[in-house]
C-alpha positions in Angstrom: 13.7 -13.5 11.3 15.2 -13.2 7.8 12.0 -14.4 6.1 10.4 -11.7 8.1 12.2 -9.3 6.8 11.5 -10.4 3.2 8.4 -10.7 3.8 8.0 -6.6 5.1 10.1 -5.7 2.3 7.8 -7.4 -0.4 4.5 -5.9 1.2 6.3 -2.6 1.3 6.9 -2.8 -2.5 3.4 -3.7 -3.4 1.7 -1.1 -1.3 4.3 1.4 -2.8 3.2 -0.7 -6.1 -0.4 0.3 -5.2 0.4 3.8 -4.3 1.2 4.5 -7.6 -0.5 2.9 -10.1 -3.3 4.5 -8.5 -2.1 7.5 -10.4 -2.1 6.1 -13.8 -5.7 5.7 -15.5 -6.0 2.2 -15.9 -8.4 0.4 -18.7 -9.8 -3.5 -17.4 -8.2 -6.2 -18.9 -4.6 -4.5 -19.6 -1.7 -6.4 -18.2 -1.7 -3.5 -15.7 -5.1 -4.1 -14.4 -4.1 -7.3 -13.1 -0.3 -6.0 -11.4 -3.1 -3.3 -9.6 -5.7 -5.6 -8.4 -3.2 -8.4 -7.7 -1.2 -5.1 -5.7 -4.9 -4.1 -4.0 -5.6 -8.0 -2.8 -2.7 -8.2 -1.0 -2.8 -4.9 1.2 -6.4 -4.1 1.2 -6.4 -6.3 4.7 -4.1 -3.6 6.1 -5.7 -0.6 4.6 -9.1 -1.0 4.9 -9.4 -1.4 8.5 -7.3 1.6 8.9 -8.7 3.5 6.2 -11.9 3.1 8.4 -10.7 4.7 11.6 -9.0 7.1 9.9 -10.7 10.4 8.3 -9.6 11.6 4.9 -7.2 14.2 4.1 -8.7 17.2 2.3 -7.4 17.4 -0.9 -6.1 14.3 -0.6 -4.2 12.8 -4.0 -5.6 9.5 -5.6 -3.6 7.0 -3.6 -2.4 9.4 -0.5 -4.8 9.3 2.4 -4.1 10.0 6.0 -4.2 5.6 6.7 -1.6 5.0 3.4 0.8 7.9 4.8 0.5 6.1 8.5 1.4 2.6 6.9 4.2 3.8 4.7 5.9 5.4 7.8 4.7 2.0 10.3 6.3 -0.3 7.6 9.4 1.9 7.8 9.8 2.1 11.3 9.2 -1.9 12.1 12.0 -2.6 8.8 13.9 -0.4 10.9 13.6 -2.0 13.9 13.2 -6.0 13.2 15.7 -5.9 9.7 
């Protein structure tokens, strides 16, 4: 149960980590590009799908969507409850 817990708390600091750095202009091959694509890898199996289903927000910021703001309050809610 504890490596669970770690485990939700990691992914919740990378897809914060995604979040925003998708605020930030970033140029290919910086140091940066590879924290953000390494950050995108790892929850783009969770977003996607969602970000599917889901319509857009209008006026939506760069890495705030309608999917991102469900996922942010899901991984809150399950820490909540299993941690």
């Amino acid at each position: 149960m504890r490596l669970f817990c770690i485990f939700l708390l990691a992914f919740q600091f990378i897809f914060l980590l995604r979040m925003v750095m998708s605020f930030f202009p970033i140029s290919s091959g910086s140091p940066a590009s590879g924290v953000r694509d390494l950050a995108v890898a790892v929850t783009d199996p969770v977003v996607t799908p969602l970000r599917r289903s889901l319509p857009p927000l209008p006026g939506a910021l760069a890495g705030f969507g309608l999917a991102e703001i469900l996922i942010l309050i899901g991984l809150q809610v399950v820490v909540q409850i299993v941690c």
